[in-house]
C-alpha positions in Angstrom: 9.0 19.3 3.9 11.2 20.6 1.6 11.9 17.6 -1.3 9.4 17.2 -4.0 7.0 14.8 -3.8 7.7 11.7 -5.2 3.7 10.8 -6.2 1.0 13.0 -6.1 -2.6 12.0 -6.4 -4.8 15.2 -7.3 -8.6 15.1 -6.5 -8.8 11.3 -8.1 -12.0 10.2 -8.8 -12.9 6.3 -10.0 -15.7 5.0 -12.0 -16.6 1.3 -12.2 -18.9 -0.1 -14.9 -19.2 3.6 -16.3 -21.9 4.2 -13.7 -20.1 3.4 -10.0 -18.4 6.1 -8.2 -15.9 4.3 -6.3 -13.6 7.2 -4.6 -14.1 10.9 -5.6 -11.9 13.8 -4.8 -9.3 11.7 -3.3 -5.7 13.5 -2.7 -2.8 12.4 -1.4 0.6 13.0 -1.8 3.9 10.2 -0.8 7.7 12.2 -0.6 11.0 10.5 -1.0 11.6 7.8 2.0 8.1 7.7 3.3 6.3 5.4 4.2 2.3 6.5 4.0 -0.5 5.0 5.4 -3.9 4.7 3.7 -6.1 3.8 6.4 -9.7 3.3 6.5 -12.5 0.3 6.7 -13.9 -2.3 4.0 -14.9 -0.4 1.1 -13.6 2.9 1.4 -12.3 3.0 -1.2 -8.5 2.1 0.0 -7.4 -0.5 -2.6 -9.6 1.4 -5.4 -6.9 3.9 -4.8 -4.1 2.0 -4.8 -5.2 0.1 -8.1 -5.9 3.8 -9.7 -2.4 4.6 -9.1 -0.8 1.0 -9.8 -2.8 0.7 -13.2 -4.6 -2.5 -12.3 -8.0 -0.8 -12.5 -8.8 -2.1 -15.9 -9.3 -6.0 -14.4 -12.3 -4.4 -12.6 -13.7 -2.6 -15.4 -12.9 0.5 -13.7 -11.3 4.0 -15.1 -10.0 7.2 -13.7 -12.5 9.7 -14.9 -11.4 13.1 -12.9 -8.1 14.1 -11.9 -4.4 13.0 -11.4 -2.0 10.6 -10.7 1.8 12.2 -11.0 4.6 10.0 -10.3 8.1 12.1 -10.7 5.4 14.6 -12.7 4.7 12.1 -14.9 0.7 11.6 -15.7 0.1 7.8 -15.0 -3.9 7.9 -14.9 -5.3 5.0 -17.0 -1.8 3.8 -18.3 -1.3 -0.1 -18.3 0.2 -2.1 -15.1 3.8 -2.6 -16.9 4.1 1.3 -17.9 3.7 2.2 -14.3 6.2 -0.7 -13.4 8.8 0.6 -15.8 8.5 4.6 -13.8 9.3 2.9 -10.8 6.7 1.9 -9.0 6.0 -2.0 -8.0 2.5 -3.2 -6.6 1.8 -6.3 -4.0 -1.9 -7.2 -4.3 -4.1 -8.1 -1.7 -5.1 -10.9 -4.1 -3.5 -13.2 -6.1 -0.1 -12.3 -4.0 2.1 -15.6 -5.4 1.7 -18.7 -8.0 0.8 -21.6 -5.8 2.6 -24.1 -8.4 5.7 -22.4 -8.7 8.4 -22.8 -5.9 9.6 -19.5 -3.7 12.9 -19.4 -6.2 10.8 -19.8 -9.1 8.0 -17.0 -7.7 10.9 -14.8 -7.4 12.6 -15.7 -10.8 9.5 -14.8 -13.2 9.7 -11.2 -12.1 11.4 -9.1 -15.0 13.8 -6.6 -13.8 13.6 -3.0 -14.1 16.7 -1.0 -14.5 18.8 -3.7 -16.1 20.0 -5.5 -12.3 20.9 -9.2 -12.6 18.8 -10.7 -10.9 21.2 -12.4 -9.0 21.8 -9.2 -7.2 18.4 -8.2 -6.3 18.0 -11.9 -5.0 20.7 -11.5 -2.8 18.6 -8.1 -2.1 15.6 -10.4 -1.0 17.2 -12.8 0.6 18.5 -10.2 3.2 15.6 -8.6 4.1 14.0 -12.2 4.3 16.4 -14.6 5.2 13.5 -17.3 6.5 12.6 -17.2 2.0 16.4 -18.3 1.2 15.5 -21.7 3.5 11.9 -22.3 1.8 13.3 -21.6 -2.0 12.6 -24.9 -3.3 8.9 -25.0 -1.1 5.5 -24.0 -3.5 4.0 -21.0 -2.6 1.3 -22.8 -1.9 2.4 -24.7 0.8 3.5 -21.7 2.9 2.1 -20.1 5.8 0.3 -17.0 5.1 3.1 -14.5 6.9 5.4 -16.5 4.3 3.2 -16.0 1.5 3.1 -12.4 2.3 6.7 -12.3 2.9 7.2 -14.0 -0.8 4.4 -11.1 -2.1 6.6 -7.9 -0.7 10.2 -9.8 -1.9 8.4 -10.1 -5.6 7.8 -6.6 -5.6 11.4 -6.2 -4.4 12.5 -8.0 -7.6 10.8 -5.2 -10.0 13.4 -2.8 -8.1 11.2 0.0 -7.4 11.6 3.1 -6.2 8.3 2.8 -4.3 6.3 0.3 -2.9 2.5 0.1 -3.1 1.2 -2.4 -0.5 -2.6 -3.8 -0.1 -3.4 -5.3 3.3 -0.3 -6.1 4.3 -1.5 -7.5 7.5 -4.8 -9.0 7.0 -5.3 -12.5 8.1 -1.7 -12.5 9.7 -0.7 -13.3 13.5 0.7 -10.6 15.3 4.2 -12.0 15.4 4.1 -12.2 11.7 2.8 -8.5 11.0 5.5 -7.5 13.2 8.4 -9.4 11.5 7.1 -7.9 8.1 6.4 -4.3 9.6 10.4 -4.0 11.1 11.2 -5.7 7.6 9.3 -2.7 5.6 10.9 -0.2 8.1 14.4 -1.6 7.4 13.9 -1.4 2.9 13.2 2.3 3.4 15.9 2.9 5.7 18.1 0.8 3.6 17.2 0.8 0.2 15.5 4.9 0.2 12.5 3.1 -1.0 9.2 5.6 -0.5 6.0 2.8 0.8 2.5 3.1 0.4 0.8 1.2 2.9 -3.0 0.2 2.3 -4.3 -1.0 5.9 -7.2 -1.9 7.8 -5.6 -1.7 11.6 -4.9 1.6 12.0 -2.1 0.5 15.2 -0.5 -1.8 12.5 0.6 1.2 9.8 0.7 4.1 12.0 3.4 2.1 13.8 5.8 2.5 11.3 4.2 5.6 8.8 5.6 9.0 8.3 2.1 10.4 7.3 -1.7 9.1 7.5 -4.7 9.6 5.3 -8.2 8.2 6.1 -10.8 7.2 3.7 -14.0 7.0 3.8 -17.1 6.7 1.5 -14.5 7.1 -1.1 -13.3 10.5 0.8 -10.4 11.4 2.7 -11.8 12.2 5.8 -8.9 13.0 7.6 -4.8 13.2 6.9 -1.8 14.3 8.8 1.5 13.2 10.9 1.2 9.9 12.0 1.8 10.2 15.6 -1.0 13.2 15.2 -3.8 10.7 14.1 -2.8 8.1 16.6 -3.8 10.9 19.0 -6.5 12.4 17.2 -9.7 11.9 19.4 -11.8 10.4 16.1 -8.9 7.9 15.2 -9.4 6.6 18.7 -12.9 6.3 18.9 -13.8 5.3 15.1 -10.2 3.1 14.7 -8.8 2.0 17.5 -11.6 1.8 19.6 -10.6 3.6 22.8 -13.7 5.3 23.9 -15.4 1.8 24.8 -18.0 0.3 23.3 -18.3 -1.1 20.0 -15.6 0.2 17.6 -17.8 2.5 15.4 -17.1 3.8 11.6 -17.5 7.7 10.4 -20.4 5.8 8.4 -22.4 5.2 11.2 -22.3 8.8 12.7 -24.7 11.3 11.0 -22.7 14.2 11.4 -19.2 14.4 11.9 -15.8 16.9 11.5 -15.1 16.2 7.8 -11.2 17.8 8.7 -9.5 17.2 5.3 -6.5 19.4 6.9 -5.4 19.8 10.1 -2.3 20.1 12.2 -3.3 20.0 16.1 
């Protein structure tokens, strides 16, 4: 690839409580008009990663201890939520998506504006690549479903006009009609809008569906990274992921020894 990359994470490593290595030696890197997948299972280390990068560490009592994050080679390590906002990139938790009390319009209305945009224009934005929000505006947030919840979470970080997109568990808890709807919706804002996305997942089918490039944590580690048509056919994707060698669907946790690839391209 011959662009720059648009955020590089060099050899990050996360402490919480000052004594709790979270990820260590974690390195990715996310181009203009990708959409990346960071893939892996319940703790490792996939949403410490995307708060490292997003800035929301410090809720946790967490801190980036060793390495990087570069975003357009600026150093945003450590740097508070808003200052990462302002560079461009906007975060949708896995917690705390929406306000319950507040209506759709009113979710959508409290988010300040990046660049100077009315925010008439960048609801009209929204409301195109959501049309089913337009029709609930006036419902609370905490009355929706929760594909429409998650719907409202993405269009909010729409509103902070980013240039890229950092998503936690987009799909957990959702049916499969509803991951799809918000998948095709995803695929259609890069296409559209040239906004880079990176996707935190559990289902590995879900975001290497739609990603450019994979990475796969675990114990804090990338294990494994590469095209995403490459992992879905890499034998150890299939057997610890998606479960295609029978049996009960296993994590790289559970094996003693295993190919710790951290680059490979066949």
């Amino acid at each position: 690839m011959t662009a720059e990359p648009l955020l590089v994470v060099e050899k990050l490593e996360v402490v919480y409580q000052r004594a709790i290595t979270a990820i260590q030696g974690v390195s990715l890197k996310v181009y203009p008009n990708q959409i990346v997948a960071l893939l892996g299972t319940n703790g490792a280390g996939k949403t410490t990663t995307l708060r490292a990068i997003s800035g929301f560490l410090g809720l946790d009592d967490a801190r980036v201890t060793e390495g990087t994050v570069t975003y357009r080679g600026i150093h945003l390590e450590n740097r508070e939520p808003y200052e990462v906002t302002r560079h461009g990139l906007s975060l949708v938790p896995e917690r705390d998506k929406v306000f319950p009390n507040l209506t759709v319009a009113e979710n959508l209305a409290v988010v300040p504006g990046r660049r100077g945009r009315s925010n008439r224009r960048m609801l009209e934005q929204v409301y195109h690549f959501f049309p089913g929000l337009k029709d609930l505006r006036r419902r609370e947030a905490g009355l929706l479903s929760g594909g429409e919840r998650q719907m409202l979470a993405v269009a909010a970080g729409l509103m902070c006009d980013p240039e890229m997109l950092l998503i936690d568990e987009l799909s957990l808890g959702l049916s499969p009609v509803a991951v799809q709807s918000l998948t095709a919706s995803l695929v259609a804002i890069r296409n559209e809008l040239k906004i880079s996305i990176l996707l935190v997942e559990q289902s590995a089918v879900v975001a290497l569906e739609i990603a450019d490039m994979g990475y796969v944590l675990e114990n804090g580690r990338v294990v494994l990274d590469g095209d995403a048509q490459r992992l879905l056919n890499h034998s150890d994707v299939q057997e610890f992921y998606l479960g295609h060698t029978g049996g009960d669907r296993r994590s790289y946790r559970d094996v003693k020894q295993y190919r710790r690839n951290r680059r490979w391209y066949g």
